[in-house]
Backbone as CSV, one residue per row, in Angstrom:
resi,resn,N_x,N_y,N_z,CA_x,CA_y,CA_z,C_x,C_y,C_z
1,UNK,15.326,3.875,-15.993,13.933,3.708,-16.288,13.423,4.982,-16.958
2,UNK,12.799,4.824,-18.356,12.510,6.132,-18.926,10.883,6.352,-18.316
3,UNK,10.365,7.231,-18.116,9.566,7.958,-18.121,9.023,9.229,-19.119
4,UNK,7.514,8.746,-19.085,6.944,9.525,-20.544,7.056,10.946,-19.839
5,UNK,7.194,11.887,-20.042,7.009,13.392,-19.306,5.394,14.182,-19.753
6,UNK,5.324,14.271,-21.106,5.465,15.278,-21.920,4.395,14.355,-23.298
7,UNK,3.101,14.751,-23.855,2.564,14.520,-24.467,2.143,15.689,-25.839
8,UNK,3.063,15.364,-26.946,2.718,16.100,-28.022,1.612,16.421,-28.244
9,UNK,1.239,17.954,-29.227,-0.119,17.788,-29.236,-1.091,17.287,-30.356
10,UNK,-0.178,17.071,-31.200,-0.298,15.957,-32.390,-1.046,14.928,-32.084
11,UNK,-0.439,14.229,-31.195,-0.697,13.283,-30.552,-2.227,12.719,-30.448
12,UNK,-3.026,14.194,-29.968,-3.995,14.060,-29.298,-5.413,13.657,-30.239
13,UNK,-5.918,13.064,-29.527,-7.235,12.420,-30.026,-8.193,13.625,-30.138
14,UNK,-9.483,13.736,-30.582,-10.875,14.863,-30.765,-10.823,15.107,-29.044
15,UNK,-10.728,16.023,-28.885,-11.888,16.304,-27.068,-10.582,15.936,-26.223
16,UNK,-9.395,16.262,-26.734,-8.564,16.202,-25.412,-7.855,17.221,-25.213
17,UNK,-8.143,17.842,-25.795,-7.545,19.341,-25.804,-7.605,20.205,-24.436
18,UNK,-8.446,19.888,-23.776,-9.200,20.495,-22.493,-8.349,19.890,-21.288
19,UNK,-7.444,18.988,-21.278,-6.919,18.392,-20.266,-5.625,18.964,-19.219
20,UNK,-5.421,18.521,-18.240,-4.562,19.325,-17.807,-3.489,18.951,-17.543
21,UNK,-2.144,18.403,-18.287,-1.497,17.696,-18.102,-0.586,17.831,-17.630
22,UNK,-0.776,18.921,-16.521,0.386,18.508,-15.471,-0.070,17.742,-14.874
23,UNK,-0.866,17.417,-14.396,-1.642,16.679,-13.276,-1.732,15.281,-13.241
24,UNK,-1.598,15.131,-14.572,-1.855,13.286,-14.750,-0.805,12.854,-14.406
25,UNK,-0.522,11.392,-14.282,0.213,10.675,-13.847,0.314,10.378,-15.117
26,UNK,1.924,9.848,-14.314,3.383,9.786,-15.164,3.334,8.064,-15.714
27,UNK,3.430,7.503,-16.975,3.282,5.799,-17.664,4.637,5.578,-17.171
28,UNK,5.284,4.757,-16.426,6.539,4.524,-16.014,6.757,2.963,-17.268
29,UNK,7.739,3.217,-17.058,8.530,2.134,-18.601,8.780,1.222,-17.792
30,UNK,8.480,-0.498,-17.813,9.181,-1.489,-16.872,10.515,-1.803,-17.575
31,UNK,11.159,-2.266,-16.622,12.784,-2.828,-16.772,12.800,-3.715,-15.500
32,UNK,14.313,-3.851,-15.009,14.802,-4.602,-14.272,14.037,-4.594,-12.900
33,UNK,13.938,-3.521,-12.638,13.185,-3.221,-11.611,12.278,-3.849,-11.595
34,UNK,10.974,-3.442,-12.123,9.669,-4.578,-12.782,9.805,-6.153,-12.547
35,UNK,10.879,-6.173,-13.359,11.161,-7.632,-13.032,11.298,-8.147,-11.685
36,UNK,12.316,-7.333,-10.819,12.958,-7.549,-8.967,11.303,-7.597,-8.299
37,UNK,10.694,-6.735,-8.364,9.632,-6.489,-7.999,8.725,-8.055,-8.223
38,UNK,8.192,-8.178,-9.561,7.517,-9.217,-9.455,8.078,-9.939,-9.293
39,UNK,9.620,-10.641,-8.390,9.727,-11.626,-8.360,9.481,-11.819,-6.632
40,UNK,10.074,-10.964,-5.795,9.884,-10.358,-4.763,8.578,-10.711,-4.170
41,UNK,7.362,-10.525,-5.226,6.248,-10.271,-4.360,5.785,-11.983,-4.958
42,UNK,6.369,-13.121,-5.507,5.945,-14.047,-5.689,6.229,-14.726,-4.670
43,UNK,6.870,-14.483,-3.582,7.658,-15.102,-2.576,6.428,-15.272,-2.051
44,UNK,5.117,-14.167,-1.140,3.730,-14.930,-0.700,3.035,-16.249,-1.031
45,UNK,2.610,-16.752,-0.592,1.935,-18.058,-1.516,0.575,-17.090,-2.468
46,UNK,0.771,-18.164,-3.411,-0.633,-17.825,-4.518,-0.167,-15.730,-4.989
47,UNK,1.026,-15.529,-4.601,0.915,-14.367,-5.402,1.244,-14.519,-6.616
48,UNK,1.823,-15.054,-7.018,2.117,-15.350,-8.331,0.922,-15.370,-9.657
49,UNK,-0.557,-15.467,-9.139,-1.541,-15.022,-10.058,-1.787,-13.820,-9.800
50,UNK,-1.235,-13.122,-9.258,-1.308,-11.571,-9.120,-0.910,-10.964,-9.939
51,UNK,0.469,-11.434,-9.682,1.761,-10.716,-10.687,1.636,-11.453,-12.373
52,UNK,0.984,-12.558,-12.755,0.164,-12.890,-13.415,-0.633,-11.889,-14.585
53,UNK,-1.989,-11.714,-13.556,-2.870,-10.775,-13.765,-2.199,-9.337,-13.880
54,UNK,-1.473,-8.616,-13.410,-0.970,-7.604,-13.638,-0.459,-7.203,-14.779
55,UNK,0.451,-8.299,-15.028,1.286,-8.608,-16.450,0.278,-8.652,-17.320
56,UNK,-0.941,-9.441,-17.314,-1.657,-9.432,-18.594,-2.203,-8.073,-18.433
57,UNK,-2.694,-7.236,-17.542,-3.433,-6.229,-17.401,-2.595,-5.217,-18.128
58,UNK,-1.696,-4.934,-17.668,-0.570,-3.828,-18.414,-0.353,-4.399,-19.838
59,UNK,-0.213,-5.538,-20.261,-0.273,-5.692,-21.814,-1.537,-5.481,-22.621
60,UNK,-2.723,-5.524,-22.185,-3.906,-5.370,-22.648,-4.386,-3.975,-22.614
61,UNK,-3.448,-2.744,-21.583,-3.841,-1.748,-21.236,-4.287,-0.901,-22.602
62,UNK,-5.203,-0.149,-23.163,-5.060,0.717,-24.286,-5.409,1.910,-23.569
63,UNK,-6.359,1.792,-22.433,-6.769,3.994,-22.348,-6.363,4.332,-20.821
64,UNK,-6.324,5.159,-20.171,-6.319,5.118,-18.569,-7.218,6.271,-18.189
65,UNK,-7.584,6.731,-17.037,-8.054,7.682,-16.526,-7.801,8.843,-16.541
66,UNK,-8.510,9.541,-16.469,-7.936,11.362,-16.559,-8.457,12.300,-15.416
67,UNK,-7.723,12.789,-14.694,-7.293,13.169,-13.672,-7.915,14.776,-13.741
68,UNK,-8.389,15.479,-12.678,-9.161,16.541,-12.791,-8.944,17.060,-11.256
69,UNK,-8.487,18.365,-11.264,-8.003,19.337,-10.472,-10.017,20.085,-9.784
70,UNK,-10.353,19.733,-8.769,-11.254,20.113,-8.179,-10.771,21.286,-6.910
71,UNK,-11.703,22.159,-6.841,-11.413,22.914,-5.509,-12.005,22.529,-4.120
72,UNK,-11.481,22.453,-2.803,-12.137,22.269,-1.976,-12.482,23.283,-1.035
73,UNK,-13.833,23.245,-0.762,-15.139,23.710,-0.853,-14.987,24.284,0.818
74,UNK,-14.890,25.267,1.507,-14.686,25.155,2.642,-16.236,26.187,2.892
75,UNK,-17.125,25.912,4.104,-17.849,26.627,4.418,-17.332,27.684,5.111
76,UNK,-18.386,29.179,4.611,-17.952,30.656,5.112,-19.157,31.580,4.924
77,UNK,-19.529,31.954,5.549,-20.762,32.313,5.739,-20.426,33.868,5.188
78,UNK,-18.948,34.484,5.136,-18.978,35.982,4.704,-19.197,35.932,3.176
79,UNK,-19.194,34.832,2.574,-19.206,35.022,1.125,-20.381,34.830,0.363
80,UNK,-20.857,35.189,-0.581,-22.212,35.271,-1.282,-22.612,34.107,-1.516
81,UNK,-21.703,32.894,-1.946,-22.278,31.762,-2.131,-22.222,30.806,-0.538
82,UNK,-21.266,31.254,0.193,-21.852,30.448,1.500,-20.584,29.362,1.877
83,UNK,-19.627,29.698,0.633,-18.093,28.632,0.860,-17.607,29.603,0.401
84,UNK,-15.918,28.939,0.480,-15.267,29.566,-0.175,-13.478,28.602,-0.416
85,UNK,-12.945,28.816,-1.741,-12.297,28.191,-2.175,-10.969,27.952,-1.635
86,UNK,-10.449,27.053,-0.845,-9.312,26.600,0.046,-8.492,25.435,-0.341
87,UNK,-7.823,25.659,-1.489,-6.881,24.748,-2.133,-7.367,24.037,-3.329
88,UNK,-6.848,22.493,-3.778,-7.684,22.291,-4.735,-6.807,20.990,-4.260
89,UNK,-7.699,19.959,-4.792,-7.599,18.583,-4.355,-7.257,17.864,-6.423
90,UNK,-6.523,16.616,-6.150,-6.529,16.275,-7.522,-7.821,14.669,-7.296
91,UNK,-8.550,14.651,-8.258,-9.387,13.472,-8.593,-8.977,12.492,-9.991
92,UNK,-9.796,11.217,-9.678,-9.803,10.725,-10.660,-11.416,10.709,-11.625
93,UNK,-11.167,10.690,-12.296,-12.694,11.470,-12.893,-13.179,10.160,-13.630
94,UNK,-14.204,10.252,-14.434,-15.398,9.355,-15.107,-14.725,9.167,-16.136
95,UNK,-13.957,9.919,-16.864,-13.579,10.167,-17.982,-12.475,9.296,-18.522
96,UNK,-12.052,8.871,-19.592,-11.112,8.014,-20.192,-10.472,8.570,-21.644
97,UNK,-8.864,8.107,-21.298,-8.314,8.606,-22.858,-7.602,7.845,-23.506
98,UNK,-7.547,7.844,-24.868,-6.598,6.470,-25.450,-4.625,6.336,-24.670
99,UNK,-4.515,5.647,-24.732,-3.196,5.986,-24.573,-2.289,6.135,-25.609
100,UNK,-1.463,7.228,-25.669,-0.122,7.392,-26.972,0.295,6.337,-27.404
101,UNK,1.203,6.482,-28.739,2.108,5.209,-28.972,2.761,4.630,-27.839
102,UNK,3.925,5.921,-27.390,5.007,5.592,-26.825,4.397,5.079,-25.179
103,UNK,3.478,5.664,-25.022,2.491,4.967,-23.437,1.934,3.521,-24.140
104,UNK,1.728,3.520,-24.683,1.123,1.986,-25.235,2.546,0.698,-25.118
105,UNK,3.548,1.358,-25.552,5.313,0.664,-25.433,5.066,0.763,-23.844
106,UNK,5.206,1.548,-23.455,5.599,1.764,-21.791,5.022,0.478,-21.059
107,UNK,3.790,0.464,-21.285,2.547,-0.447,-20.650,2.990,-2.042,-21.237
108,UNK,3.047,-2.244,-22.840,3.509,-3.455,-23.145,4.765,-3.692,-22.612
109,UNK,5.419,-3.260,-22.545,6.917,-3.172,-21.942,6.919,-3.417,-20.511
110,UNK,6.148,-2.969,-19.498,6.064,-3.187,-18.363,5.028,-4.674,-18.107
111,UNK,4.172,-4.868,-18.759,3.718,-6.535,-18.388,4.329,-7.439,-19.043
112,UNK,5.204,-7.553,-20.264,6.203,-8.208,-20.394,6.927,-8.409,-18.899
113,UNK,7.657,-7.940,-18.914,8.469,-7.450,-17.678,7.993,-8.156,-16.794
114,UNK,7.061,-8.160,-16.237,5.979,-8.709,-14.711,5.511,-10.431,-15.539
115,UNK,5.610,-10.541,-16.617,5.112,-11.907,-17.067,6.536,-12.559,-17.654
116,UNK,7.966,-12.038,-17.397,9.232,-12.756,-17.258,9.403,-13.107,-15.904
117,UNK,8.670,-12.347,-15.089,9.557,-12.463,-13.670,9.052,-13.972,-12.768
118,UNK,7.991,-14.594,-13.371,7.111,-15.781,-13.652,8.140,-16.794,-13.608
119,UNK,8.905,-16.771,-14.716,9.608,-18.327,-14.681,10.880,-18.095,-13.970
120,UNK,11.035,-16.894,-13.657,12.252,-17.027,-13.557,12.502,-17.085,-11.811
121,UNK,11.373,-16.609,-11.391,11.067,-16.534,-10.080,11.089,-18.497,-9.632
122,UNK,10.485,-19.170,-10.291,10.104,-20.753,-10.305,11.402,-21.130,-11.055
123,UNK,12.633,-20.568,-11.332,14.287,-20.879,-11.890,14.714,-20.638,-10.543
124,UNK,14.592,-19.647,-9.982,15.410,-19.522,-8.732,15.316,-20.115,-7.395
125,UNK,13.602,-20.318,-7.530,13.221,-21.346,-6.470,14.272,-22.655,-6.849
126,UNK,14.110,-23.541,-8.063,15.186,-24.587,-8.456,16.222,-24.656,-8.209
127,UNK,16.993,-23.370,-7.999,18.276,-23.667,-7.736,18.647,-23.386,-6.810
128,UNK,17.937,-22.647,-5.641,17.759,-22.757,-4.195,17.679,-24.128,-3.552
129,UNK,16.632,-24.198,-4.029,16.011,-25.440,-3.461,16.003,-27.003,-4.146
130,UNK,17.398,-27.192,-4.952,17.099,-28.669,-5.720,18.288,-29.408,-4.728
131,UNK,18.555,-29.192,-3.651,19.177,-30.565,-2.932,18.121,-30.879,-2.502
């Protein structure tokens, strides 16, 4: 399963320059897996419009969220402002970014994937179950 790492800076759209990209999460590429998975979770009743909806969701995907490194805030009365800074927490923020080519493949590639596992899940029921 490839995984995107690493975003050129070519790449980048106006106003994304500011981002911090270690932090974001990783576009995972669907394959076989993808597939095991949605077939797996069709076994519930009525999941199958899940895995459905998912599939169309990841093919329709174009931007995702952008992720923002906050500090958390601990009260301390020795310091001038009255806190003081004790780690840093990761968020998901307001903010939105297009997604790359190769994240745009990843995403079409992965609801493909989740919208094969559909018939084939209702193939295997058949041949389980046709006595």
């Amino acid at each position: 399963m490839e995984v995107l790492s690493n975003i050129n800076a070519y790449e980048l759209s106006e106003g994304q320059s500011d981002i911090d990209w270690s932090i974001q999460p990783q576009i995972k590429d669907g394959g076989i897996g993808t597939m095991l998975k949605g077939i797996f979770i069709q076994i519930i009743p009525f999941a199958t419009l899940v895995v459905l909806f998912q599939g169309l969701h990841y093919r329709k995907k174009t931007r995702t969220a952008i992720y923002k490194k906050l500090p958390n805030e601990v009260p301390d009365r020795r310091y001038k402002s009255n806190y003081r800074i004790e780690g840093y927490r990761i968020v998901k923020s307001d903010e939105w970014r297009p997604l790359s080519e190769a994240e745009l493949n990843f995403s079409r590639r992965r609801g493909k994937y989740y919208l094969l596992s559909i018939p084939l899940f209702f193939i295997l029921a058949y041949l389980i179950y046709k006595n």
